[in-house]
C-alpha positions, 0 to 999 in steps of 0.5 A, spaced: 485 532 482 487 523 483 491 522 489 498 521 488 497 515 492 491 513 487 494 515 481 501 509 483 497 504 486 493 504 479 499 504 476 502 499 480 496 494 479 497 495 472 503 492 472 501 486 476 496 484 471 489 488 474 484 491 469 482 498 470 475 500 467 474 508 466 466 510 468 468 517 467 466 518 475 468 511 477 474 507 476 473 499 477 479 495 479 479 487 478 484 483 479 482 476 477 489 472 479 488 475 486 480 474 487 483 475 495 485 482 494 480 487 496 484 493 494 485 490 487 477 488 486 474 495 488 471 501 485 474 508 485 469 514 485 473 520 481 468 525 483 469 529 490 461 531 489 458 524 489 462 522 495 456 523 500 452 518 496 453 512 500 447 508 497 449 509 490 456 507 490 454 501 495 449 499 490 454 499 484 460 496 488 456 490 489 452 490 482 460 489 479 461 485 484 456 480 486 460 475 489 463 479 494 462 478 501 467 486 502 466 491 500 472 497 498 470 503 495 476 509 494 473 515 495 476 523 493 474 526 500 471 525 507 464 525 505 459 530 509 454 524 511 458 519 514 453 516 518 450 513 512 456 510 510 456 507 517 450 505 516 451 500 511 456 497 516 462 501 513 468 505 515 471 510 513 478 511 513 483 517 512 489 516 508 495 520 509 499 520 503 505 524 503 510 526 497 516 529 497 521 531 490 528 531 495 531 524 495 530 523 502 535 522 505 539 515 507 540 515 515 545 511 518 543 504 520 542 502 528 549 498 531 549 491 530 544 491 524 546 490 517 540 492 511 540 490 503 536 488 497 533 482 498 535 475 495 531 470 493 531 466 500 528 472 503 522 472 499 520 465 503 522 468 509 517 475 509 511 470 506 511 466 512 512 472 516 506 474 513 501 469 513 503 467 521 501 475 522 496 474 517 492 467 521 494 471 528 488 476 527 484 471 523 478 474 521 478 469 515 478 462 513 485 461 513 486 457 506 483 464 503 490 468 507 494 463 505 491 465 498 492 472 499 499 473 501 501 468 496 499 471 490 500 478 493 508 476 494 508 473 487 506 478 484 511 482 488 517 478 486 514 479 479 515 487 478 522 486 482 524 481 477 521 485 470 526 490 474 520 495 475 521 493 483 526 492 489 525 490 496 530 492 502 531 488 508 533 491 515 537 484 519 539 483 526 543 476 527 541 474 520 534 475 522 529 480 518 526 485 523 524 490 518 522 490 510 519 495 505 519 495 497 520 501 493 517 500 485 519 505 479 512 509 476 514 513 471 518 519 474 515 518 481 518 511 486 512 508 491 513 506 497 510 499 500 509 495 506 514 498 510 514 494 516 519 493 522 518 488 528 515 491 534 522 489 538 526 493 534 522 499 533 524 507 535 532 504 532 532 508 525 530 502 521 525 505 517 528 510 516 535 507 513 531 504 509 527 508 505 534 511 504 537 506 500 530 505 497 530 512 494 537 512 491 535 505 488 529 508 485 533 515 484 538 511 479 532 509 475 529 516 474 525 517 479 524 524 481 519 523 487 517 519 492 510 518 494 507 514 500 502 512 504 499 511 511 494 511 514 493 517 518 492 514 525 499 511 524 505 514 527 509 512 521 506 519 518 510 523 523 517 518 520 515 520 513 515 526 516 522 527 518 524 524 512 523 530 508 515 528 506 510 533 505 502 532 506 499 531 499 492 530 495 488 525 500 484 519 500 479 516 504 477 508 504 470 506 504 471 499 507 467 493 509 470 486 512 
């Protein structure tokens, strides 16, 4: 059985222009507008017996991919033989995805914060937010961050106005300490990026949030929501709260 966190990704990155090719044990993922994207160029291994053949998927990764200088590869479950995984210079990580099908409930926002769907000026602002955090952890040349969080933005912005998206923001004197977005897949409303500034956190942000995100996404049919985290983060125990359940996990295999 797909993660659900698998299955709204690859519903999302259709939509945003990805090309997905079914192999039968794997998926491919390629998104050639946002050549940046790690999790948009990828592989998806489907079947839970191969997650222990490092070699194999490693080999077939750069085999669609020979121009790539990562590796991502999306795997079923926590493979037995991680060391060989960590050999090839790999990390695994564990994803915690989490589902519910009870709206999750609008808590009441934190004084002196006001919260809204976003408007065209706050696109500019998250972009540059972005790419400040983006150039502060360095790790890549910075024309290809720049790259990145353009394309990532535009595409973002392109769902919200095809009406299949919207993006919430919590604001503090004017100024966004908090966003996250919502897309409609199907019947099920996916959850993305919720962020909240480091001084503003632990006030019920997120939570507000994810409130009128899910109403939003309720008036558009959605039944249930599905999110995502990694599992080291303490965001799963917001989720939590919230009304979220675990569901069918995932694990990436990632390489920077």
């Amino acid at each position: 059985m797909i993660s659900p966190g698998w299955k709204t990704d690859l519903d999302i990155l259709e939509m945003s222009g990805s090309k997905i090719t079914d192999f039968g044990d794997h998926l491919v993922v390629r998104t050639p507008h946002n050549p940046n994207y790690h999790w948009g160029n990828c592989i998806l291994v489907m079947d839970p017996g191969s997650a222990a053949e490092a070699e194999k998927w490693i080999h077939r990764y750069n085999e669609v991919f020979p121009d790539n200088q990562w590796v991502a590869i999306g795997l079923p479950q926590m493979p037995a033989n991680v060391e060989q995984w960590i050999g090839h210079g790999v990390t695994l990580e564990q994803l915690d995805v989490l589902s519910t099908d009870t709206l999750p409930k609008k808590q009441p926002l934190a004084a002196g914060y006001t919260a809204r769907i976003f408007q065209e000026h706050d696109w500019e602002t998250l972009t540059k937010r972005e790419l400040a955090e983006g150039l502060s952890e360095g790790g890549y040349e910075p024309s290809v961050i720049e790259s990145f969080v353009l394309e990532t933005n535009a595409n973002r912005k392109q769902l919200v106005d095809s009406g299949r998206a919207a993006w919430f923001g919590a604001f503090f004197d004017d100024e966004m300490v908090a966003n996250l977005g919502m897309v409609v897949c199907g019947e099920t409303g996916r959850y993305q990026s919720v962020e909240t500034n480091i001084s503003h956190r632990r006030r019920g942000l997120a939570s507000h949030l994810l409130g009128i995100a899910a109403i939003w996404s309720h008036e558009r049919g959605c039944k249930n929501w599905v999110i995502v985290a990694q599992e080291t983060n303490d965001a799963g125990r917001v989720y939590r709260r919230a009304g979220f359940s675990p569901d069918v996990s995932a694990v990436n295999a990632y390489r920077k």
